[in-house]
FIMIBA-610497 format. One line per field, with one value per atom (N, C-alpha, C, O): x, y, z; atom name; residue in three letters. Coordinates in pm, whole numbers, padded with zeros to 5 digits. Example, Ala and Ser with C-alpha at 12.3 -4.5 7.8 and 13.67 -1.06 7.14 Angstrom:
2
X = (01319:01230:01320:01424:01285:01367:01290:01341)
Y = (-00569:-00450:-00330:-00332:-00225:-00106:00003:00114)
Z = (00780:00780:00780:00846:00708:00714:00787:00804)
at = (N:CA:C:O:N:CA:C:O)
aa = (Ala:Ala:Ala:Ala:Ser:Ser:Ser:Ser)
END
This chain:
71
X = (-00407:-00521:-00642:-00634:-00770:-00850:-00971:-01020:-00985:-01061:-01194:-01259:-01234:-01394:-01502:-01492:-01594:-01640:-01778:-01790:-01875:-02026:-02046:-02155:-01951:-01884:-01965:-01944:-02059:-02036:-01926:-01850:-01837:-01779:-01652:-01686:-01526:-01444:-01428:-01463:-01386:-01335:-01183:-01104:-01140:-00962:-00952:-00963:-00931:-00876:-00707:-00672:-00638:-00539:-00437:-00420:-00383:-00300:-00183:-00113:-00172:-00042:-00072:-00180:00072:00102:00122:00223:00031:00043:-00068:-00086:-00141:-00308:-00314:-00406:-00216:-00207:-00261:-00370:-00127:-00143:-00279:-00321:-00328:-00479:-00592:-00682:-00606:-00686:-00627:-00708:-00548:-00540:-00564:-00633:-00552:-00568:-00722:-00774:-00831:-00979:-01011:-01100:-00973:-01019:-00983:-01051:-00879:-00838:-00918:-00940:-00994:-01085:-01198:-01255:-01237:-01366:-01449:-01560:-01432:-01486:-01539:-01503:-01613:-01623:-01563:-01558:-01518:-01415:-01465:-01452:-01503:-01544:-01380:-01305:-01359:-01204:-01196:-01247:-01123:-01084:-00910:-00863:-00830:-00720:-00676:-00642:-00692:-00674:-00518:-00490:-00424:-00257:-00302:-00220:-00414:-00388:-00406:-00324:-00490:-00530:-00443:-00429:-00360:-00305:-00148:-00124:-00092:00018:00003:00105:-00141:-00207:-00270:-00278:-00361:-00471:-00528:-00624:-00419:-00458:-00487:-00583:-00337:-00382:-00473:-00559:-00500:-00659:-00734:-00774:-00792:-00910:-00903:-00994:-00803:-00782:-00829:-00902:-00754:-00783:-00957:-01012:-01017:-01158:-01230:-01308:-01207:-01266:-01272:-01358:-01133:-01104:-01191:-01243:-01198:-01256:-01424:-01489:-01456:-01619:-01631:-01739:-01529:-01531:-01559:-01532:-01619:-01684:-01621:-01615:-01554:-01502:-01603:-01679:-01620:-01700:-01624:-01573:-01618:-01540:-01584:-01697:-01508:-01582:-01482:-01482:-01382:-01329:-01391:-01432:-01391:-01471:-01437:-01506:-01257:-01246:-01280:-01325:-01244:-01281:-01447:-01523:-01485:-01633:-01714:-01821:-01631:-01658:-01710:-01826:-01576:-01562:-01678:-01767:-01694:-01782:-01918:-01997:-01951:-02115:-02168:-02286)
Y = (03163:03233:03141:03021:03212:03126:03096:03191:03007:03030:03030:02996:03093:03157:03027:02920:03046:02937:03017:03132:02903:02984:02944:02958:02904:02889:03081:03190:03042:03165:03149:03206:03085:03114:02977:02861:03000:02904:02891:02981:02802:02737:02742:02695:02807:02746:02703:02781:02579:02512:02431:02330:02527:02472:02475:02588:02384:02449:02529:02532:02591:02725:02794:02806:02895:02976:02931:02974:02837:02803:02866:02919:02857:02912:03014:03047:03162:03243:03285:03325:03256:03314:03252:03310:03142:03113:03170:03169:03225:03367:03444:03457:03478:03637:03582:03667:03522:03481:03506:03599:03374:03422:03581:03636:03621:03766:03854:03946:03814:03892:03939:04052:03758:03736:03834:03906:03846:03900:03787:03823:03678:03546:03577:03689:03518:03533:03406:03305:03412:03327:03222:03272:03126:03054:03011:02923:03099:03083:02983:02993:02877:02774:02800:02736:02887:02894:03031:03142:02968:03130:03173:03293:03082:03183:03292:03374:03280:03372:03492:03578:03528:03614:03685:03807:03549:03593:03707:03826:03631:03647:03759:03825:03801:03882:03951:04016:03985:03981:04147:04167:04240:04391:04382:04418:04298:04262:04237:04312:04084:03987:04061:04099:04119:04223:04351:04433:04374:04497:04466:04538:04293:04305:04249:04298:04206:04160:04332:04355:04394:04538:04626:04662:04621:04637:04597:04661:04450:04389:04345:04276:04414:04313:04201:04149:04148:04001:04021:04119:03898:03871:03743:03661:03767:03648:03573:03649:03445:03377:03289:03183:03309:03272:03092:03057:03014:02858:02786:02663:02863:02741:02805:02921:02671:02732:02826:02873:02863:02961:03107:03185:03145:03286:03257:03348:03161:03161:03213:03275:03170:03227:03351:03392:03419:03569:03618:03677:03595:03650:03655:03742:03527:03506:03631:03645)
Z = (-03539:-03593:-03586:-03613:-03545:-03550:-03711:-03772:-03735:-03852:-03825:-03726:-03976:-03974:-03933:-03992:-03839:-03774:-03708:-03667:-03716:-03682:-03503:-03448:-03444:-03289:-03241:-03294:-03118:-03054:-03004:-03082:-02879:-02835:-02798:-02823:-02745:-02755:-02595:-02519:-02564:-02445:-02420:-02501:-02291:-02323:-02176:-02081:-02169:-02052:-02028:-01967:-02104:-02125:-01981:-01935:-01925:-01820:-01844:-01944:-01741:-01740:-01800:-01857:-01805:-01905:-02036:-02092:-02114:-02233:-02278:-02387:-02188:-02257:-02264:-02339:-02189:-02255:-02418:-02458:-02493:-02626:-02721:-02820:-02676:-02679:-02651:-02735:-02537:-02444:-02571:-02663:-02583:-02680:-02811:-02868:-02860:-03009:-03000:-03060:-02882:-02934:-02898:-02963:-02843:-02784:-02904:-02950:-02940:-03081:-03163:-03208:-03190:-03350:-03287:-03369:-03155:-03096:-03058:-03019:-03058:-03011:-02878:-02844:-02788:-02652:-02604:-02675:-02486:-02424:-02289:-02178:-02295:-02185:-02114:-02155:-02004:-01947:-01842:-01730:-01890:-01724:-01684:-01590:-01756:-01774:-01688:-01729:-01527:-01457:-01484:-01482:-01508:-01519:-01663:-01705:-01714:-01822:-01753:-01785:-01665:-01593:-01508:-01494:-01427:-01290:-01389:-01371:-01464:-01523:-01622:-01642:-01709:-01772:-01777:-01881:-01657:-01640:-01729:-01803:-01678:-01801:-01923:-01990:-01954:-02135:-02143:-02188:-02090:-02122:-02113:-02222:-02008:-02031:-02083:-02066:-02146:-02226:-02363:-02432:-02410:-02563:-02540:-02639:-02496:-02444:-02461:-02553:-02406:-02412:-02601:-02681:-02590:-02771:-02874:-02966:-02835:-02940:-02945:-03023:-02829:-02747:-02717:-02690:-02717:-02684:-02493:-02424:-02455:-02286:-02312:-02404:-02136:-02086:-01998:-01938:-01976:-01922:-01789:-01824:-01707:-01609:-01622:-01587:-01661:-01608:-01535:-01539:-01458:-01332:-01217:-01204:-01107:-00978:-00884:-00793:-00932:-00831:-00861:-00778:-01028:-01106:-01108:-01077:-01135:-01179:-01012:-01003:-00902:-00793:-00800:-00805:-00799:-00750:-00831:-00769:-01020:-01121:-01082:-01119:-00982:-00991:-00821:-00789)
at = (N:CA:C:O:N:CA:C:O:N:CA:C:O:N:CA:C:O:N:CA:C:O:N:CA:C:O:N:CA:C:O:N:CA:C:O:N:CA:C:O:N:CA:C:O:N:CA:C:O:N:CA:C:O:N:CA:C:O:N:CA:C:O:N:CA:C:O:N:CA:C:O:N:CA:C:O:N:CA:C:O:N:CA:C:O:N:CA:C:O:N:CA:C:O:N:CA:C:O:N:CA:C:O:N:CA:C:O:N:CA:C:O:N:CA:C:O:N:CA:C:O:N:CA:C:O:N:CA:C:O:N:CA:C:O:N:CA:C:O:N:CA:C:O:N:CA:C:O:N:CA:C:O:N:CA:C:O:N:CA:C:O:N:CA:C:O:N:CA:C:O:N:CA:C:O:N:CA:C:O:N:CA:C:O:N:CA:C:O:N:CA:C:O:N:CA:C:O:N:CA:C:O:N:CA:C:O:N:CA:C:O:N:CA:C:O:N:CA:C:O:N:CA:C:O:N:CA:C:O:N:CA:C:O:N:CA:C:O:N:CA:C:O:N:CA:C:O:N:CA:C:O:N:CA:C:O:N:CA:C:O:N:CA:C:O:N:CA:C:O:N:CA:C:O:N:CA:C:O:N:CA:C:O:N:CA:C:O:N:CA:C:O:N:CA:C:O:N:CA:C:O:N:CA:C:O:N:CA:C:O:N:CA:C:O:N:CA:C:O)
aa = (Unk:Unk:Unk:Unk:Unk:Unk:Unk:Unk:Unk:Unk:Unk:Unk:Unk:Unk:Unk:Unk:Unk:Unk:Unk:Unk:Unk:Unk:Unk:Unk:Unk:Unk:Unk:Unk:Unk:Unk:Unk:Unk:Unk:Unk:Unk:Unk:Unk:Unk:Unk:Unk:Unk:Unk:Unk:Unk:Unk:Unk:Unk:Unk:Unk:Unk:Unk:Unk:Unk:Unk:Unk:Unk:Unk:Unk:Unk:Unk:Unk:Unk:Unk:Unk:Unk:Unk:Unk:Unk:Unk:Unk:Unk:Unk:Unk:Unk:Unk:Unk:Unk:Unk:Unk:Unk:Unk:Unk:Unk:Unk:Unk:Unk:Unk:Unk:Unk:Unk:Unk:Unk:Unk:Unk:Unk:Unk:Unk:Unk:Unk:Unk:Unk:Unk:Unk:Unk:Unk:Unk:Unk:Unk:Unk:Unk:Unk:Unk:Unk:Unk:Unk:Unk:Unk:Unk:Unk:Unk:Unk:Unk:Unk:Unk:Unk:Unk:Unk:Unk:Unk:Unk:Unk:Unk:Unk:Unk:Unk:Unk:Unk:Unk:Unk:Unk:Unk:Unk:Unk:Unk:Unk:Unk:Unk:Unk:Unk:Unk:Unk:Unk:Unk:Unk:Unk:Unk:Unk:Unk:Unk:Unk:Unk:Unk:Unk:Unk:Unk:Unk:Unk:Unk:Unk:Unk:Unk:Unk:Unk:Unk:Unk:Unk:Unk:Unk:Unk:Unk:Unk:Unk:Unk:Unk:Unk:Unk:Unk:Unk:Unk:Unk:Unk:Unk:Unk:Unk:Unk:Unk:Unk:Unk:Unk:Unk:Unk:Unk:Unk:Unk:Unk:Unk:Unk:Unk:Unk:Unk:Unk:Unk:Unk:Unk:Unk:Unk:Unk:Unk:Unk:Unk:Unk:Unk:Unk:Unk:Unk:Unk:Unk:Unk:Unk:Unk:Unk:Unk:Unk:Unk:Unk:Unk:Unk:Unk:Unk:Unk:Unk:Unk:Unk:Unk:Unk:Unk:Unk:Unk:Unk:Unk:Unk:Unk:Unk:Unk:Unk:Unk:Unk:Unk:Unk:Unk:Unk:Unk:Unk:Unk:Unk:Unk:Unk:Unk:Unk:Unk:Unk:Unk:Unk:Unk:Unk:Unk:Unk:Unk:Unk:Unk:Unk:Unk:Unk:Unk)
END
């Protein structure tokens, strides 16, 4: 869970599939998400942008290959 925090937005650069349940936890709170953690995507990618939609949370692409495709 993330706690109450005046943070616009969180960062997850975690490698692998660990950063998963991290990606969903901030997307959860409605946080916006600065993402370097593409297996959350590759392995997730409906969920992740499903609970992102739910909640208004925006993902921010910041590795160079997603931040690619985004810009």
């Amino acid at each position: 869970m993330i706690r109450e925090s005046d943070a616009e937005f969180a960062v997850n650069s975690i490698l692998g599939e660990a950063g998963l349940l991290p990606t969903l936890t901030v997307l959860d709170s409605g946080m916006d998400l600065a993402l370097a953690n593409k297996e959350s995507l590759v392995i997730a990618g409906d969920i992740v942008m499903q609970a992102a939609k739910d909640k208004g949370a925006e993902i921010i692409p910041v590795d160079s290959e997603h931040s690619a495709i985004f810009q």
